[in-house]
C-alpha positions in Angstrom: 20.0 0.2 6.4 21.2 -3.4 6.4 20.8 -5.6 3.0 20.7 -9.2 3.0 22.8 -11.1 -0.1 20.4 -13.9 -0.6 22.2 -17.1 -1.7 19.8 -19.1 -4.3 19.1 -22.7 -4.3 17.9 -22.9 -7.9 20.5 -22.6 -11.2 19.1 -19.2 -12.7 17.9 -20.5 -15.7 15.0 -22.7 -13.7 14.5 -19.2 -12.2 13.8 -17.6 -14.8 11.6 -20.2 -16.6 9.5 -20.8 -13.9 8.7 -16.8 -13.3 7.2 -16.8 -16.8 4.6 -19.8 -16.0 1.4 -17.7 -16.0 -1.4 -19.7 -13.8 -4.4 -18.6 -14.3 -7.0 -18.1 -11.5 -11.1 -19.3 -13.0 -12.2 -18.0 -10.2 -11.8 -14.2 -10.8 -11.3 -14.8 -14.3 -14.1 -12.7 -16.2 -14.8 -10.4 -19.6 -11.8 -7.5 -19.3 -13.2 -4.2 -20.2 -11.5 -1.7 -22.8 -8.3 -0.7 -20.9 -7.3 1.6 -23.6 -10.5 3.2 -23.1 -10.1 3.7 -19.3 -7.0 4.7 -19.8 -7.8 7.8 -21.6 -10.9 8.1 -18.7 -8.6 8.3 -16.0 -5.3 9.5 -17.0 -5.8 11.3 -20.2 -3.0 9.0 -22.3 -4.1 7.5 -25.7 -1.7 4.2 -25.4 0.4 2.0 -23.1 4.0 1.9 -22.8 6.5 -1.1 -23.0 4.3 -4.1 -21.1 1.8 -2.1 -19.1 -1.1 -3.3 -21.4 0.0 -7.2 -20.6 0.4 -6.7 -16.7 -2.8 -5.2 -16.1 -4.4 -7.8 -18.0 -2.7 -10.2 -16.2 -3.8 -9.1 -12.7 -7.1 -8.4 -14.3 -7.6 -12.2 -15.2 -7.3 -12.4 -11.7 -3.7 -13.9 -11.8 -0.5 -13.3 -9.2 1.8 -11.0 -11.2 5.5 -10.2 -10.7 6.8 -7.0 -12.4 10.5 -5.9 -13.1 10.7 -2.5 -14.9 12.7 0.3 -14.7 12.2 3.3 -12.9 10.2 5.7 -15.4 8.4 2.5 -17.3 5.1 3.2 -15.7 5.1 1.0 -12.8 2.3 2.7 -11.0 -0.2 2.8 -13.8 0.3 -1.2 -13.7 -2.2 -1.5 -10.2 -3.8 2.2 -10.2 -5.6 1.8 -13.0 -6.6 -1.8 -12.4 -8.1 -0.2 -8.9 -9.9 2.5 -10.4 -12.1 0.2 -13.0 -12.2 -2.6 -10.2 -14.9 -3.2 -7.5 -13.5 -2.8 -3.9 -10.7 -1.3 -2.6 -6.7 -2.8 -3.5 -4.6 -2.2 -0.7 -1.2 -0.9 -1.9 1.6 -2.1 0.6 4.6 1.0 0.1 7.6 1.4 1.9 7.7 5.0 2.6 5.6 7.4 3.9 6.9 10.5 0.9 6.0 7.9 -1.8 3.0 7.4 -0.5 1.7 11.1 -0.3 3.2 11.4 -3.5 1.2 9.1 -5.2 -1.8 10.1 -3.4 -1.6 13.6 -4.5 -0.9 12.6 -8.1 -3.7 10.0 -8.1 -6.3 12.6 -6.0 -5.1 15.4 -9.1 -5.9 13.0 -12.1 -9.6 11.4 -10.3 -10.8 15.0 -9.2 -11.8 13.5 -5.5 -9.9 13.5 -2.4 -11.4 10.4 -1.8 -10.3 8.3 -4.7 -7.0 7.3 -3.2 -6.0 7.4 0.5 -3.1 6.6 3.0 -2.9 5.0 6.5 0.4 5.5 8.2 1.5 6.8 11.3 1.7 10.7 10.1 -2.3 10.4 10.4 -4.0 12.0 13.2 -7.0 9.8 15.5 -9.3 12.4 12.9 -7.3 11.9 10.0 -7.9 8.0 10.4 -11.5 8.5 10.7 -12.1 10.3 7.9 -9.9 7.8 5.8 -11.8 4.6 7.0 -15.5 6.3 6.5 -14.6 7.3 2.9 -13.2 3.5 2.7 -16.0 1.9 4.1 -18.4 3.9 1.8 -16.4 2.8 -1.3 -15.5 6.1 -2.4 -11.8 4.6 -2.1 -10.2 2.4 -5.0 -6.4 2.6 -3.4 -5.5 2.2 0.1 -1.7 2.8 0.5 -0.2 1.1 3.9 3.2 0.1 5.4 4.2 -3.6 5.8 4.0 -2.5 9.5 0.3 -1.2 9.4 -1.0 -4.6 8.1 0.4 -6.4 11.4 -1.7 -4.3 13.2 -5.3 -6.3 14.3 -7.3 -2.8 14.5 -6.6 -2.9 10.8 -6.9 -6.0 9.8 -10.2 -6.2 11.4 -11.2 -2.9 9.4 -9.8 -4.1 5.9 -12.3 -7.4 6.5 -15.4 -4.8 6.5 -14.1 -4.2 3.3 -13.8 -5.4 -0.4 -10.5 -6.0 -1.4 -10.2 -6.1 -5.1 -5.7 -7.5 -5.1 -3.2 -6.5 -3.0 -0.1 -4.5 -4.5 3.3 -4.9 -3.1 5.3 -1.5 -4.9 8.9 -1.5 -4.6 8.9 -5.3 -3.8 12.6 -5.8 -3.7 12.5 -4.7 0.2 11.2 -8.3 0.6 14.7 -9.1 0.4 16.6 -6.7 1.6 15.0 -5.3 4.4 12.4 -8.1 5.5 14.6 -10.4 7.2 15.7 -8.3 9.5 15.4 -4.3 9.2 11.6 -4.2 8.3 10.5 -8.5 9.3 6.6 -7.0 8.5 7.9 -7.7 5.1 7.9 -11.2 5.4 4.0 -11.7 6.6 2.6 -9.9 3.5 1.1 -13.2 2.7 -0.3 -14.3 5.7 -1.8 -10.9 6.6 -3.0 -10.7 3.5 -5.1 -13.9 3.9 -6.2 -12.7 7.3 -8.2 -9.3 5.5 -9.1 -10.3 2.8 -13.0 -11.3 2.5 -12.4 -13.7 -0.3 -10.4 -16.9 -0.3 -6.7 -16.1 -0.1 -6.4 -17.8 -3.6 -9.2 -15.6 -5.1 -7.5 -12.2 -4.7 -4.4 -11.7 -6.4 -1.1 -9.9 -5.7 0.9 -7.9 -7.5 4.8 -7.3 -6.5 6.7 -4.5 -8.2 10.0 -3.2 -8.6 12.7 -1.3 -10.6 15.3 -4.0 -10.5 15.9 -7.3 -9.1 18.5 -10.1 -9.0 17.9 -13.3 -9.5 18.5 -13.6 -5.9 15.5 -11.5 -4.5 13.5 -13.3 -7.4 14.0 -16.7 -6.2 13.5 -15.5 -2.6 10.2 -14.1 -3.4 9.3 -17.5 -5.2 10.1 -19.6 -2.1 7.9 -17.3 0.5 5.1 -17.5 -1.7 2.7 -19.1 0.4 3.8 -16.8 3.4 4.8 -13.7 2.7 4.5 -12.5 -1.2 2.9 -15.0 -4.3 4.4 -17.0 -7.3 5.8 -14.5 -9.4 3.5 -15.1 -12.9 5.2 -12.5 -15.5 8.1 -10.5 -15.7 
């Protein structure tokens, strides 16, 4: 598995300071309902941890959001709850196949419905995929989990158009960097497949990029693909 030691053109502290420039987006920008109340709907928790509240509220405002927090903070509940309480489906880009059954399972356990969260991968049979795209299609689905590879694809990009997209999440984001410039390069057209599914504008549905840790380096790497392969980072 090869990594990639970025070199950045920017002094850090630039860096930094611009990845804390919220920009707001009036075009999906609307009245936020109770999260704290759909919270305890669909997972059974009184209260958020740490910044979960703030990034959810973020993406919810219809802004490009950026997370860094460590493994165990929650990361998850920062675009599966935004899905559930959104209209459409969000497409949730994942790097592994086990992560996303895992999160399938967990997500299927907590809604009550098989249908309520889905993957499309290569482990799927011709049947398998049929089912998943009619339960998509007849918006039964709020999360569709896919590789980077499945979204280069033109059979499912011209699915994913039939569809409502509510944002686009990008989990474990820090293989942008280490793996998309030469191990997994599907990691580097995020962007531009993105704007090829979506049914909105490309500036009207928002991304969200996660991971557990990040340099500066991958930061400022994801900053300068923005209009190609990830989005400006809005909030740490």
């Amino acid at each position: 598995m090869a990594t990639v030691k970025l070199k950045s053109a920017k002094p850090k502290a630039e860096i930094k300071k611009s990845l804390k420039q919220p920009v707001e987006n009036p075009a999906l920008k609307k009245d936020l309902p109770d999260l704290t109340a759909a919270l305890q709907k669909h997972f059974g928790l009184d209260s958020f941890r740490g910044t979960q509240e703030d990034v959810i509220t973020n993406l919810l405002s219809g802004n490009d959001t950026f997370v860094i927090m460590p493994t165990g903070g929650g990361k998850s509940l920062c675009y599966q709850l935004p899905a559930i309480i959104s209209d459409g489906v969000a497409i949730i880009v994942s790097p592994l196949i086990a992560l996303m059954k895992n999160q399938v399972d967990q997500l299927r356990a907590f809604g009550g419905s098989d249908s309520i969260a889905h993957f499309l991968n290569s482990s799927l049979t011709k049947s398998d995929i049929g089912r998943v795209k009619d339960d998509v299609l007849a918006g039964k689905t709020k999360l569709l989990y896919v590789a980077p590879e499945s979204l280069t694809k033109q059979e499912n990009i011209d699915f994913l158009r039939l569809n409502q997209v509510s944002f686009v999440a990008v989990d474990e984001a820090h293989c942008i960097s280490e793996w998309g410039h030469d191990f997994r390069p599907a990691y580097l057209r995020l962007g531009v497949n993105a704007r090829e599914f979506c049914q909105a504008a490309a500036d009207t549905v928002p991304i969200i990029a996660l991971t557990g840790t990040a340099s500066f380096d991958v930061l400022d790497d994801g900053s300068n693909r923005s209009r190609y392969s990830l989005a400006q980072p809005s909030l740490l």
